[in-house]
GUTOR-740667 format. One record per residue (C-alpha): residue in one letter; x, y, z. Coordinates in steps of 0.1 Angstrom, whole numbers, padded with zeros to 4 digits, always signed. Example, Ala and Ser with C-alpha at 12.3 -4.5 7.8 and 13.67 -1.06 7.14 Angstrom:
a+0123-0045+0078
s+0137-0011+0071
# end
This chain:
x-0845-0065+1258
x-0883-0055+1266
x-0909-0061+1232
x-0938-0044+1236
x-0963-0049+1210
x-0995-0026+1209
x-1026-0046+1202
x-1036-0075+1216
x-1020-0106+1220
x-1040-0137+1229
x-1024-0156+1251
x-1049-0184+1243
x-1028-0189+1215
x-1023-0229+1206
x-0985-0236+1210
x-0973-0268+1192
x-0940-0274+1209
x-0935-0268+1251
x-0911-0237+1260
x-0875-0250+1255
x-0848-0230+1269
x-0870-0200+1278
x-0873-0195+1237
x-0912-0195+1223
x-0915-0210+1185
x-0948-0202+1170
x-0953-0225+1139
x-0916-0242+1145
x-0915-0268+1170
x-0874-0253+1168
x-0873-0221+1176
x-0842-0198+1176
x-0847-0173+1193
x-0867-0158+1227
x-0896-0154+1203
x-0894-0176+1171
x-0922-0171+1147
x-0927-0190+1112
x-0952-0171+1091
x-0969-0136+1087
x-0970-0113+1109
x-0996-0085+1117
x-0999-0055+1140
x-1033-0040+1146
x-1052-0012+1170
x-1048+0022+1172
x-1009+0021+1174
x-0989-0002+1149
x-0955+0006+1161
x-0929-0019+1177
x-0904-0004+1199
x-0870-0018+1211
x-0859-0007+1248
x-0824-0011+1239
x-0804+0009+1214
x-0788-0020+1203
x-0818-0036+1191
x-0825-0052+1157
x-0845-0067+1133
x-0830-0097+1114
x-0840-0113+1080
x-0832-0145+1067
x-0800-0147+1045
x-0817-0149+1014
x-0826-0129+0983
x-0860-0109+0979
x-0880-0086+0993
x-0878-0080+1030
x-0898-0051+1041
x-0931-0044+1024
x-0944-0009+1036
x-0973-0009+1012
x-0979-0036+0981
x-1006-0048+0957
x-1009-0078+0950
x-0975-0083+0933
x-0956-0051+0940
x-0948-0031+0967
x-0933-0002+0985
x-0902-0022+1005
x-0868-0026+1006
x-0852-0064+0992
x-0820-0073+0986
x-0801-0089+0955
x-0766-0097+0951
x-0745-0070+0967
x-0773-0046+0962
x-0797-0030+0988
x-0833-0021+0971
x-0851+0008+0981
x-0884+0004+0956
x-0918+0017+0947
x-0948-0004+0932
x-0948+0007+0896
x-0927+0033+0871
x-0945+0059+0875
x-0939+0065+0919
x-0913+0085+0933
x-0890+0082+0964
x-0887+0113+0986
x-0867+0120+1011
x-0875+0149+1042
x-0888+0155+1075
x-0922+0158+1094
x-0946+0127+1085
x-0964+0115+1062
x-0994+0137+1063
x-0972+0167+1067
x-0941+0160+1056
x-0911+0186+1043
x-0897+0168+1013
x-0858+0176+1003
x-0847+0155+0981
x-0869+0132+0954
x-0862+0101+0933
x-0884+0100+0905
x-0891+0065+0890
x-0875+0077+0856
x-0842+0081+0878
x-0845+0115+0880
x-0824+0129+0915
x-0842+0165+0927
x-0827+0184+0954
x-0853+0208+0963
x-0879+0200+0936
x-0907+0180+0931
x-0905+0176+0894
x-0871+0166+0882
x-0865+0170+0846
x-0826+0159+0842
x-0809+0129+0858
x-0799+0157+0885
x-0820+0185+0893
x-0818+0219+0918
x-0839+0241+0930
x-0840+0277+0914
x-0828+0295+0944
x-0791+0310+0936
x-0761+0299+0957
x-0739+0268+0961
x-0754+0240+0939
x-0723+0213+0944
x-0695+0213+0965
x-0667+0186+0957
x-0642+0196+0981
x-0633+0218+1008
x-0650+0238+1037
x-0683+0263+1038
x-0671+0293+1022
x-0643+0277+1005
x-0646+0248+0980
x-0639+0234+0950
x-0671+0232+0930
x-0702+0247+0912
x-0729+0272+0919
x-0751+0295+0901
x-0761+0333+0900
x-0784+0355+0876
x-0773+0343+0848
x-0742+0331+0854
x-0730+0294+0858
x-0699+0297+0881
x-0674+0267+0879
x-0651+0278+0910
x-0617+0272+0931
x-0615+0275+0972
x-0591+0305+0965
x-0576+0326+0942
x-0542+0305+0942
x-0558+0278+0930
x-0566+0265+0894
x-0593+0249+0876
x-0582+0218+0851
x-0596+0203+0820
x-0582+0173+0802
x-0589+0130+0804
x-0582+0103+0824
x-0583+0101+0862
x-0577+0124+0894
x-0547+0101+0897
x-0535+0096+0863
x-0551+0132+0845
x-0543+0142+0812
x-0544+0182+0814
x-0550+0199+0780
x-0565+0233+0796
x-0560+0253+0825
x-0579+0282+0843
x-0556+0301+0865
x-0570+0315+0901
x-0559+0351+0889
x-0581+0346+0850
x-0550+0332+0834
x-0557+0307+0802
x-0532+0281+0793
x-0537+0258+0765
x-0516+0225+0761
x-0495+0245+0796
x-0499+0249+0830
x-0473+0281+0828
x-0493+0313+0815
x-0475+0340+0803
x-0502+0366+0795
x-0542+0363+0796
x-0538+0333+0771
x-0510+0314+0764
x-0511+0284+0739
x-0484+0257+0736
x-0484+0230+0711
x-0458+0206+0692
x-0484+0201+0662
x-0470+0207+0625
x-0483+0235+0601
x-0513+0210+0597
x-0524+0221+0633
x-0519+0259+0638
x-0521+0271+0675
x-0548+0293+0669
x-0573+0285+0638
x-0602+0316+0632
x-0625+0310+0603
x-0649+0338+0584
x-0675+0318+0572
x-0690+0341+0545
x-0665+0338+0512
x-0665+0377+0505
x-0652+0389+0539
x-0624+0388+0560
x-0617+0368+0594
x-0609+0394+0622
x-0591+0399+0650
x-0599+0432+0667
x-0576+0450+0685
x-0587+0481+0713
x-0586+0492+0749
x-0617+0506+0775
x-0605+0540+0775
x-0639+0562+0769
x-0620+0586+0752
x-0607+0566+0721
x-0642+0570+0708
x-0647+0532+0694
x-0614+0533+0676
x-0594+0503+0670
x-0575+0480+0647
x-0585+0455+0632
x-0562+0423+0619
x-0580+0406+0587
x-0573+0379+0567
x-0592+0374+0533
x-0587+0344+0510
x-0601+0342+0475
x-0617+0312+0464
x-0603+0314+0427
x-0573+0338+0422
x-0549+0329+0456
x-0521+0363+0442
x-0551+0385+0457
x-0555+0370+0490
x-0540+0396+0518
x-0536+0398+0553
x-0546+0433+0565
x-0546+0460+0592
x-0577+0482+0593
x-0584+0510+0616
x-0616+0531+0614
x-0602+0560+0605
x-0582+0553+0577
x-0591+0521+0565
x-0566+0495+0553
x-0532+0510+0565
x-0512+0477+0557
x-0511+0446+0531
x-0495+0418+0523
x-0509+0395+0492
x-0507+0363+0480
x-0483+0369+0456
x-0451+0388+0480
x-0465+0426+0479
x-0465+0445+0508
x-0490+0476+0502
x-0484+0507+0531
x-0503+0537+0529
x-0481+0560+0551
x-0442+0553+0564
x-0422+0564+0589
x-0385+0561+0608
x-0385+0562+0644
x-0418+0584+0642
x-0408+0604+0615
x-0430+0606+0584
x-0398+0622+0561
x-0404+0643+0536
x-0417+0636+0504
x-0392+0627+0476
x-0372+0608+0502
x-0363+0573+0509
x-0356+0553+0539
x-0322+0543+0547
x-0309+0510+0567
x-0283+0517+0594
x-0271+0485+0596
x-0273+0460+0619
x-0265+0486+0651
x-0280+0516+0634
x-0316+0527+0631
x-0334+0532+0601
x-0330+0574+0586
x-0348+0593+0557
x-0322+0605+0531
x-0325+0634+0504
x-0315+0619+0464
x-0315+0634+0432
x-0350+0635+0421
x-0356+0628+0384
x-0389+0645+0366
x-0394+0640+0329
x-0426+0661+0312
x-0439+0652+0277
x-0459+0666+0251
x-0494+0650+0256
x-0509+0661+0222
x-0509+0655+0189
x-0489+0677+0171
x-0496+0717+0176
x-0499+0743+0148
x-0485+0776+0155
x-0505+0803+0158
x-0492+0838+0169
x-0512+0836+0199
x-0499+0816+0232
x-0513+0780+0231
x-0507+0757+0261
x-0486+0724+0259
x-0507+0696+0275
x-0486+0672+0294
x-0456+0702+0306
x-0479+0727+0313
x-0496+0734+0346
x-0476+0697+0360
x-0465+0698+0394
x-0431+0681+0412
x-0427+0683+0447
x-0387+0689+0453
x-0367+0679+0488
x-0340+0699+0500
x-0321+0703+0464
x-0289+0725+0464
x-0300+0731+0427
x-0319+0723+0402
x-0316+0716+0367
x-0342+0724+0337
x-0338+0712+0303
x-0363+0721+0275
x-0364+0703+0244
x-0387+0706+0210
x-0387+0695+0176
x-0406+0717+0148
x-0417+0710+0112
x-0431+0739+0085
x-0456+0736+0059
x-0448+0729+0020
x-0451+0765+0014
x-0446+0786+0046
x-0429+0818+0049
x-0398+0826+0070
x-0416+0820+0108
x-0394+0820+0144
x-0410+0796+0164
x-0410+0799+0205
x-0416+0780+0234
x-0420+0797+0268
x-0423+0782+0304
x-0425+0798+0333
x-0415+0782+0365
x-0434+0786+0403
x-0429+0779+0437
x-0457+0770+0455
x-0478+0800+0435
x-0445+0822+0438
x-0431+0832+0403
x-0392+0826+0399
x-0381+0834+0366
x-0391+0827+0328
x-0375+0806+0297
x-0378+0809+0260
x-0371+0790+0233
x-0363+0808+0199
x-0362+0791+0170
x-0344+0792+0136
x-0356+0807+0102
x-0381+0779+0100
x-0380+0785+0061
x-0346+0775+0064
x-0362+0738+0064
x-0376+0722+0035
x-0410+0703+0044
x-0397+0674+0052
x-0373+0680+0075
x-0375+0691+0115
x-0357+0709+0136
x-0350+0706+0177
x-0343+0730+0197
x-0333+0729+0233
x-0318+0748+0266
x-0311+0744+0300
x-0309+0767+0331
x-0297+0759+0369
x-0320+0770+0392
x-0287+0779+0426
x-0298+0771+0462
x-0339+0766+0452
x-0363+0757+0481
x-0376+0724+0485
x-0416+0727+0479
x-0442+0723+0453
x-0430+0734+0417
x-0454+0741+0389
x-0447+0750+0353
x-0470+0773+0327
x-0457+0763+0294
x-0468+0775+0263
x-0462+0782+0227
x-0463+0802+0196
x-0450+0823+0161
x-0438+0853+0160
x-0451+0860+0125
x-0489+0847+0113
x-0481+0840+0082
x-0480+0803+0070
x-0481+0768+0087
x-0455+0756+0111
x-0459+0726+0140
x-0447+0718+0173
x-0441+0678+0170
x-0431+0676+0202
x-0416+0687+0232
x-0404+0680+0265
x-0391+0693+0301
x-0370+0675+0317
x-0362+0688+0355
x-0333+0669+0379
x-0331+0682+0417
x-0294+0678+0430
x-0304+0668+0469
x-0281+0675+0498
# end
């Protein structure tokens, strides 16, 4: 091994011990080595290198704790390296210095990583904020496994933090524990899969759980106590013009027989109910697409058949709406029969029974008292029906009479029905009163 220090060495130096065993001890009268020097050292000129001809060339310290290179210091700190118990120090002077690490030298030197004495770690910044900082530029900002192009680890675009897989096979895991010993309680599949508490997706997200009714799979709270927590339901197809459905659950704070879960859709608001207290409130029903018709109910076929509309007897009952009604010879209408509508369903017939009960005045003449109704389909006349009364001097004033009829209606067409009742005297003489009266109508079905 050739030393070559640059500078002077003065060979008039004063040795204190004679060479022993080709070794040279400068304050040591012992030395170790070829060239055994007790003390400080110092290298001086216009070079202040020392270079070692052969590659396996080294600089040894003394097996002790401290500081063992100083590269710049004050008078009690320094820029070095020292060494503590199983710990190699690479150190600045005071808090506030930096390490940096790069290429060049020192006067023009391409830093690329920096240390800051806060423990700051910047790759490719000067001024570190967080305990590890990257530059701005966009790309791979951590690889933890695999090969240029494909790894395991985390980058950034505009935007866009991007927590990645090697390939679209692979998964991305959340849970505790260890790589050895993990604890998975979330998984990202390579193809945008979600399983929660499983590895085994079954659509976009899949939860699994074993947790009681204290611990639903999926828990979504509305915050503000007068609406409804949503789920909405659509798809990207331009053409559905922003429809969709919603799925809304409102609870009330004081009455719990009004809270409902809802459907909504823009078009027709809430479609479906169900409330606190067992009611389910539908707008619209329908049988294997079929609406029925109105008057009809829905029929179960059992536990292989499908669900049907049938036809049944439809029932409707008309009153008298008024107070009683004085005669007059002129027609007066009945409120409560006349101008009502029924809607009928397929009837093979349909039956029409009037009914009403008359009184006369303490000192009314002989009077015939008549009710008329007239019966429509949808705005189409079908026939007439009077009521003729008695001699209603045949009554003393406090009694009534009733009078009633009926009429079949063969093979009538299932529609909308409408009635024009009314009612009158056929002398104008005196004081008679309708008390009351009523239609009843039945519709035989199919």
């Amino acid at each position: 091994m050739k030393i070559i220090f640059l500078g002077t060495l003065l060979l008039s130096l004063s040795f204190s011990t004679p060479l022993r065993s080709q070794n040279i001890g400068i304050n040591t009268n012992t030395p170790q080595a070829t060239l055994d020097v007790r003390g400080n050292q110092r290298f001086g000129g216009s070079a202040k290198y020392i270079t070692f001809d052969s590659i396996s060339g080294r600089v040894g310290f003394a097996p002790s704790l401290g500081d063992k290179i100083s590269l710049w210091s004050n008078s009690t700190n320094s820029y070095g390296f020292g060494i503590q118990g199983s710990l190699l120090q690479v150190h600045t002077d005071i808090a506030a210095a930096d390490i940096a690490f790069g290429h060049g030298s020192s006067t023009s030197f391409n830093e690329t990583m920096r240390i800051t004495g806060a423990g700051n770690l910047g790759i490719g910044i000067l001024a570190p904020y967080a305990p590890l900082t990257f530059n701005n530029n966009l790309g791979e900002k951590i690889s933890l496994y695999g090969s240029q192009g494909s790894t395991y680890g985390f980058a950034v675009q505009g935007g866009l933090l991007q927590i990645h897989s090697s390939n679209i096979g692979s998964d991305i895991g959340l849970g505790s524990g260890t790589s050895t010993s993990f604890s998975e309680v979330m998984r990202i599949k390579g193809a945008g899969y979600v399983g929660i508490g499983t590895t085994s997706t079954r659509g976009k997200l899949s939860i699994e759980s074993s947790d009681g009714a204290s611990f639903p799979q999926l828990h979504i709270q509305q915050t503000a106590t007068t609406d409804y927590a949503r789920v909405r339901l659509t798809n990207g197809n331009s053409a559905t013009n922003g429809r969709y459905w919603d799925i809304g659950s409102y609870i009330d704070p004081f009455n719990a027989q009004i809270d409902r879960l809802s459907f909504f859709n823009p078009a027709g608001g809430e479609a479906l109910s169900l409330t606190g207290d067992g009611f389910a409130n539908i707008t619209k029903l329908a049988a294997a697409g079929n609406p029925g018709q109105p008057g009809q109910i829905l029929q179960s076929g059992g536990v292989s058949g499908s669900l049907s509309w049938r036809d049944v007897n439809q029932n409707f009952l008309f009153q008298q709406a008024s107070a009683a009604i004085t005669l007059t010879s002129g027609a007066q209408s009945i409120p409560g029969i006349d101008a009502q509508n029924f809607v009928v369903v397929n009837p093979t017939q349909l039956l029409l029974t009037f009914s009403a009960e008359f009184s006369r005045g303490l000192f009314s003449p002989a009077q015939y008292p008549v009710i008329t109704a007239s019966i429509y389909r949808s705005s189409t006349f079908l026939r007439t029906v009077h009521l003729h009364g008695l001699l209603i001097s045949n009554l003393v004033s406090s009694e009534t009479i009733t009078l009633s009829a009926s009429i079949i209606i063969p093979n009538p067409t299932g529609g909308v029905y409408s009635i024009e009742c009314n009612t009158s005297k056929l002398n104008s003489d005196g004081v008679s009163t309708l008390r009351h009266a009523q239609l009843f109508v039945q519709s035989i079905a199919n």
